[in-house]
C-alpha positions in Angstrom: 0.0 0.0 0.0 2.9 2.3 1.3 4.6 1.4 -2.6 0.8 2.5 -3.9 0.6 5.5 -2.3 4.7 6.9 -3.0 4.6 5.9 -6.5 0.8 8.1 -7.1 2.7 10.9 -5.2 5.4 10.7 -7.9 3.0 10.7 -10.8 1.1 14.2 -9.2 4.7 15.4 -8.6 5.6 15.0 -11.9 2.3 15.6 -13.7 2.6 19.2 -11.9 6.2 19.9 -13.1 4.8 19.2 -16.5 1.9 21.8 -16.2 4.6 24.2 -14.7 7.2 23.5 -17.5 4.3 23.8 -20.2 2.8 26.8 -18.4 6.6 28.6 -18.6 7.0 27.4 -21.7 3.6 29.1 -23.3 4.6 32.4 -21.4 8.1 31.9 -23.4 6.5 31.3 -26.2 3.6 34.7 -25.8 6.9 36.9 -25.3 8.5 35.4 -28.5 5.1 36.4 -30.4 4.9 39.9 -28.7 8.7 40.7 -29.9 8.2 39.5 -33.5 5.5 41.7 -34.0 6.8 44.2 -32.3 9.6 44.1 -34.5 7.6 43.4 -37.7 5.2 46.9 -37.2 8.8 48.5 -36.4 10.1 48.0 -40.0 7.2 47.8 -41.6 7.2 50.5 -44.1 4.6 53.0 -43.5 2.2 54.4 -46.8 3.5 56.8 -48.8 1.1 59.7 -48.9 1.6 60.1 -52.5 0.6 56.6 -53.8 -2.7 57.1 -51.5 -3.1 60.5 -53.2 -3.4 59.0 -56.6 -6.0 56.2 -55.3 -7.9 58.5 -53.0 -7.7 61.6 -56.1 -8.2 62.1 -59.7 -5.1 62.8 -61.2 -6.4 67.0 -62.3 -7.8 67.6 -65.9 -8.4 70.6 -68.0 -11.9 70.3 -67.0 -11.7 70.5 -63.7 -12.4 74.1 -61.5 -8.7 74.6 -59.8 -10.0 75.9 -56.5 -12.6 73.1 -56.2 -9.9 70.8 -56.7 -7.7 72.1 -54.3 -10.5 72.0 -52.1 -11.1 68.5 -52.2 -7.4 67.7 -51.3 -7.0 69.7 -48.8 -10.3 67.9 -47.1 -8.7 64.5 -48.1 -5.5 66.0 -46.7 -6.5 66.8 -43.5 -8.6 63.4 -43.1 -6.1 61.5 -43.9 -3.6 63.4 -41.4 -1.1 64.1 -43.9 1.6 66.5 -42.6 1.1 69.7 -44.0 4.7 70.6 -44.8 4.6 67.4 -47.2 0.9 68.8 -49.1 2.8 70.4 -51.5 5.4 67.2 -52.6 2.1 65.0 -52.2 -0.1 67.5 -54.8 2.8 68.0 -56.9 1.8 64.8 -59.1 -1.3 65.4 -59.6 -1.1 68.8 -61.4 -1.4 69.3 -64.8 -1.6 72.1 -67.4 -1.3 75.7 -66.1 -1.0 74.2 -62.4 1.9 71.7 -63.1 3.7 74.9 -65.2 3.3 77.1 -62.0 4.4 74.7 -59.8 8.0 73.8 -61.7 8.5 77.5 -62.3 8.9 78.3 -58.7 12.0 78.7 -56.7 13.1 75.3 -54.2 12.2 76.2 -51.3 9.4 78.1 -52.3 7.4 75.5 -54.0 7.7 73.6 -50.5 5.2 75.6 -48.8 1.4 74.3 -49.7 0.2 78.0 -48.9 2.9 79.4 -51.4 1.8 77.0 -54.4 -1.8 77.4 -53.7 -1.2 81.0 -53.9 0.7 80.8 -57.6 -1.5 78.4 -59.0 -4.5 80.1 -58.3 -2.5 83.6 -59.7 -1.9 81.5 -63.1 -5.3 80.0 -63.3 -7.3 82.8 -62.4 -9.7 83.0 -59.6 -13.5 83.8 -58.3 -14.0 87.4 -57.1 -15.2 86.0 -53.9 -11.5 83.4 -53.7 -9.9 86.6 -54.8 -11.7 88.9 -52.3 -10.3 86.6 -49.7 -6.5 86.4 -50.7 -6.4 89.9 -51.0 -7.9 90.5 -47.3 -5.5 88.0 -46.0 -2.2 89.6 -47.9 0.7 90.2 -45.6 3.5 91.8 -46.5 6.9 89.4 -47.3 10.7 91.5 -46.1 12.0 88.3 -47.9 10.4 88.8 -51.5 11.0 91.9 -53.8 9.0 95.0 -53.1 7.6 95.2 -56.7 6.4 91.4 -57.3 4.8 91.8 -53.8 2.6 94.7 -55.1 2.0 92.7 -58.4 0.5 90.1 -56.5 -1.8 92.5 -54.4 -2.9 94.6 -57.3 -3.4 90.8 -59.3 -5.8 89.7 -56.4 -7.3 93.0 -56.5 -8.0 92.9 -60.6 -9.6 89.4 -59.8 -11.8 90.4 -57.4 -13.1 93.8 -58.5 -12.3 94.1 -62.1 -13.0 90.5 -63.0 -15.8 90.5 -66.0 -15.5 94.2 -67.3 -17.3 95.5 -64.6 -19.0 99.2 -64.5 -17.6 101.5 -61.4 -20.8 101.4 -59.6 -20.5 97.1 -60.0 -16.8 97.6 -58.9 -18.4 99.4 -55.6 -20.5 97.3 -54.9 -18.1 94.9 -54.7 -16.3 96.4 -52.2 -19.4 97.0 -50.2 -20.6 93.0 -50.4 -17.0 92.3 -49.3 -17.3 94.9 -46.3 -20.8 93.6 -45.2 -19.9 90.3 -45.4 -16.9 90.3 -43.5 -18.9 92.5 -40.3 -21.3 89.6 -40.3 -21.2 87.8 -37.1 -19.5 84.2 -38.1 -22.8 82.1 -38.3 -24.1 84.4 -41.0 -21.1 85.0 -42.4 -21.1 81.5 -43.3 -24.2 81.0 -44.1 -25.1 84.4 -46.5 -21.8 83.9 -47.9 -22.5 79.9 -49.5 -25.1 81.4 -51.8 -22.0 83.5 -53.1 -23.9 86.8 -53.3 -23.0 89.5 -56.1 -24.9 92.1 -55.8 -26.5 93.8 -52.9 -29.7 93.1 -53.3 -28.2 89.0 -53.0 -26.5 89.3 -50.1 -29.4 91.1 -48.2 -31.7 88.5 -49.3 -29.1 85.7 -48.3 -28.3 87.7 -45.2 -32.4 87.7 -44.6 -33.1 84.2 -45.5 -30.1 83.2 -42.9 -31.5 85.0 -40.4 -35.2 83.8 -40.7 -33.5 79.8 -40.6 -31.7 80.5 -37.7 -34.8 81.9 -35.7 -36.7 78.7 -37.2 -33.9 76.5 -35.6 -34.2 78.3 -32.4 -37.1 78.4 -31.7 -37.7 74.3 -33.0 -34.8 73.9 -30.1 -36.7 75.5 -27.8 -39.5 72.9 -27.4 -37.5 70.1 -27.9 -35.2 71.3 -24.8 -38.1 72.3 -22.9 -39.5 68.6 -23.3 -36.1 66.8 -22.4 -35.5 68.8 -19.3 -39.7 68.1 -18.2 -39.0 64.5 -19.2 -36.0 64.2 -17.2 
């Protein structure tokens, strides 16, 4: 019986060294996994932002409006987290025409910068009055570029915006007073007035009036419906 009993002690003995050695082994074994994919994501070469601009973007054609172009990749751009000091290398392949022209005419370090190259291409190309409006607003003065091309540039956005289309001087005026009014909005009408791309005055008052009459609708739908939540609750 003694005989029995030792050699069944043995057997559990060794059964749990076994289930000890396996266990170690398996936690070995984990580690071993964990490193080789650790080292695997290390040098695994990450997506070049160019090849997913030519699957995620039309390559540009003659067709195609330049500032809703550049629009579009600068959404897909930013979605896709792109770092904005490479826009310019990643856009560069896409280009064609006028646009690939402006971009290969410009100095190094220069066509580096997505702000410059958006700038030139939409110089070369031409722009809206209201795209044009906006560049000239936003001009600042550049101590590294040449006085004279610097006051080509500005009096280029201005021709755009208030000369584009032959207009009359009291067109031209009004112009300038669309741009004014528009740019006194408070943001949320702003925005609103200025996505029906008003011309004239008598659009932007009735964008500005139509914005105006939504956003009392929306309030006052909002009202109710918080007044309901807060009585439910």
């Amino acid at each position: 019986m003694e005989e029995l009993l030792k050699h069944l002690t043995e057997i559990s003995i060794r059964q749990q060294q076994i289930v000890e050695h396996m266990a170690t082994r398996q936690g070995e074994t984990e580690r071993e996994v964990a490193a080789l994919r650790f080292t695997a994501t290390q040098w695994a070469p990450l997506p070049d932002p160019r090849t997913q601009a030519t699957q995620l973007l039309p390559k540009m054609t003659v067709h195609d409006d330049i500032e809703h172009y550049l629009g579009m990749f600068e959404t897909i751009a930013a979605r896709e987290d792109w770092p904005r000091e490479e826009w310019a290398r990643i856009l560069a392949p896409l280009l064609t025409g006028e646009p690939q022209q402006a971009y290969f005419s410009m100095p190094a370090r220069q066509k580096e910068s997505y702000d410059e190259l958006r700038k030139e291409i939409l110089g070369r190309v031409g722009l809206s009055p209201i795209a044009a409006a906006q560049l000239f607003r936003a001009w600042e003065y550049n101590s590294r570029l040449p006085a004279c091309a610097q006051a080509a540039e500005l009096s280029r956005l201005a021709h755009h915006w208030l000369l584009a289309g032959s207009p009359s001087a009291a067109q031209v005026a009004e112009r300038v007073v669309v741009d004014r009014y528009l740019c006194a909005l408070p943001r949320p009408l702003r925005q609103a007035a200025g996505m029906r791309n008003p011309r004239t005055v008598g659009e932007l008052v009735e964008a500005v009036e139509l914005a105006e009459m939504t956003m009392r609708c929306l309030c006052a739908l909002r009202g109710p419906l918080f007044q309901g939540r807060v009585y439910q609750g």
